[in-house]
N, C-alpha and C positions, 0 to 999 in steps of 0.2 A: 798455164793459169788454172788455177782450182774454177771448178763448176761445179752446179746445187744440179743433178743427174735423181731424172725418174727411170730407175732400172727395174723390170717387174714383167714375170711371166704373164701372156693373157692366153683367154680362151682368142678363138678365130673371130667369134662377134664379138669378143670387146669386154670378157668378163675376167675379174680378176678372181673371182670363189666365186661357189653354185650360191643357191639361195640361202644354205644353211650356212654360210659363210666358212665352207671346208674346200682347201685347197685339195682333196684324194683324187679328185680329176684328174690333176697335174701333176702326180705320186706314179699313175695308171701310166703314162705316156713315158715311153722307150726314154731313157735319157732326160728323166722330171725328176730322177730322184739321184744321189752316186750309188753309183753301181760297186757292187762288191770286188770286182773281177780290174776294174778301172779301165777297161776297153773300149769299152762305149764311147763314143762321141755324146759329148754332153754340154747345152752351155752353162749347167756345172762347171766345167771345165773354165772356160772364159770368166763365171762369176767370181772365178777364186783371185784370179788375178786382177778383175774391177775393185775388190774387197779391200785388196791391199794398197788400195791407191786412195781408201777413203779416209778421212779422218775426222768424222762426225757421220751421224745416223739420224733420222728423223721418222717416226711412225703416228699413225693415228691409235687410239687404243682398240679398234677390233682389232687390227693387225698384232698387238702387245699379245693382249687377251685368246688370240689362237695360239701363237706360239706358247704362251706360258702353259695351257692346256695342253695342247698337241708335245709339245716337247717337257711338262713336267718341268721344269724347269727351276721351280720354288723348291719343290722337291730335291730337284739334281741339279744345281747350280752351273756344276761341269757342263752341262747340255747350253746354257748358256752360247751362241756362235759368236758373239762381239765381242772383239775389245777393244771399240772403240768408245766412246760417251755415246748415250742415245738420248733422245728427247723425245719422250711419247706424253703428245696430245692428248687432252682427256678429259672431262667436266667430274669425275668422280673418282673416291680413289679405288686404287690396283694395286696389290699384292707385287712389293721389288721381290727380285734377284738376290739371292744373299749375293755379296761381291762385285757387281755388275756397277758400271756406270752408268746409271739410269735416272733421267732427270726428268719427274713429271709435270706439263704446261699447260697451260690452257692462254687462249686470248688470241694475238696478233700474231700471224706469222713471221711481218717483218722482225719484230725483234730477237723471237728465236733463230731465226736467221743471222741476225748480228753474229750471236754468243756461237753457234755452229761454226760460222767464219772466223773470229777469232780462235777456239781451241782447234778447227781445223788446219792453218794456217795454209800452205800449200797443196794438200789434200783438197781431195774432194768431198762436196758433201750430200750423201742420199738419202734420199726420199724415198722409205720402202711402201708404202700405201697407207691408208687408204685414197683410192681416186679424188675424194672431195677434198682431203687435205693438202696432195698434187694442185689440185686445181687453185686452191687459195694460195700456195706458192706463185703457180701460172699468175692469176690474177695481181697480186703486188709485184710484176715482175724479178721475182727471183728464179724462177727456175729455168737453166739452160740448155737442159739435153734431156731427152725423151727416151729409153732404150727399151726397147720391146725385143722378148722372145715371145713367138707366136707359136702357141701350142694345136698340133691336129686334134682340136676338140672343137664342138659348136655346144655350148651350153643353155643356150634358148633364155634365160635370165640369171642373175645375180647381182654381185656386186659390180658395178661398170668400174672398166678400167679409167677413166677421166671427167668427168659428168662436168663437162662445159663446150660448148662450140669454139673450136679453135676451128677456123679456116687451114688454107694452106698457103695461105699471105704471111702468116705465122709457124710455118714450119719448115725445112729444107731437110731431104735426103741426104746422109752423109755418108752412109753405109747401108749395105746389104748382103746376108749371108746365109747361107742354109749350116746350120748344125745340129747332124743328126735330126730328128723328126720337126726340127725348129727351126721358124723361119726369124732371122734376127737382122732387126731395123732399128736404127740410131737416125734420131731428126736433133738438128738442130732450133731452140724455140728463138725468132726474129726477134 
């Protein structure tokens, strides 16, 4: 059965980007980036295969707005990593992707949700960040699976990876793994 999956590198306290909202922390760390050589243990390695089983994407627009910067993007099209439809959140506009299926939203998440689930069909469908727009999924009960890779960083502030109190009356362990430098945890959300 397709599931709405929060899959998303953190720091150790809980941060998805430093303050300046730049992923390089997570670039630094063994196996945060693919490696040239392809040796490494990476859950790179694991994301590639989560990727292929998704078929709809969901982002807030800082998240849009670093990739399109960080990766040029507008620019280089090619650099684009999706091909699936994305739907990036947003009160303002943003510069598309020539080519890209990118659909910009603003409002309820239930409803984006709907249209995810239908072009997803059997796939799954992820929530790449940011934390508050996870959480208004958490909140209208759509979201079902949590996947944390846990990076050796302590980054003292930034962007939280979840900004809502979720107990552990609402979570269940399902998995746990270490790869390479990464400690990697799947909850189920109740």
């Amino acid at each position: 059965m397709a599931k709405t999956v929060y899959n998303t590198a953190t720091s150790i306290d809980g941060f998805l980007a430093d303050p300046g909202n730049s992923l390089e922390w997570l670039f630094a760390v063994p196996g945060g980036q693919p490696e040239e050589d392809g040796d490494a243990e990476s859950p790179l390695d694991e994301f590639g295969e989560f990727l292929a089983g998704v078929g709809a994407i969901c982002m807030g627009s800082t998240t849009y707005e670093w990739i399109v910067e960080h990766e040029q993007v507008v620019e280089h099209p090619e650099k684009w990593a999706y091909e699936q439809p994305v739907w990036v959140f947003t009160s303002r506009d943003l510069p598309a992707v020539p080519g890209a299926d990118i659909r910009f939203v603003s409002g309820d998440v239930a409803s984006v949700h709907a249209e995810m689930a239908a072009v997803a069909g059997d796939r799954n469908r992820w929530i790449v960040g940011g934390g508050d727009l996870v959480g208004q999924f958490f909140d209208a009960g759509l979201l079902d699976e949590v996947v944390l890779s846990l990076a050796p960083v302590l980054l003292g502030a930034g962007a939280p990876l979840l900004p809502r109190r979720i107990l552990a009356d609402r979570l269940e362990l399902t998995e746990t793994k270490s790869v390479g430098q990464f400690a990697c945890l799947t909850y189920r959300v109740k």
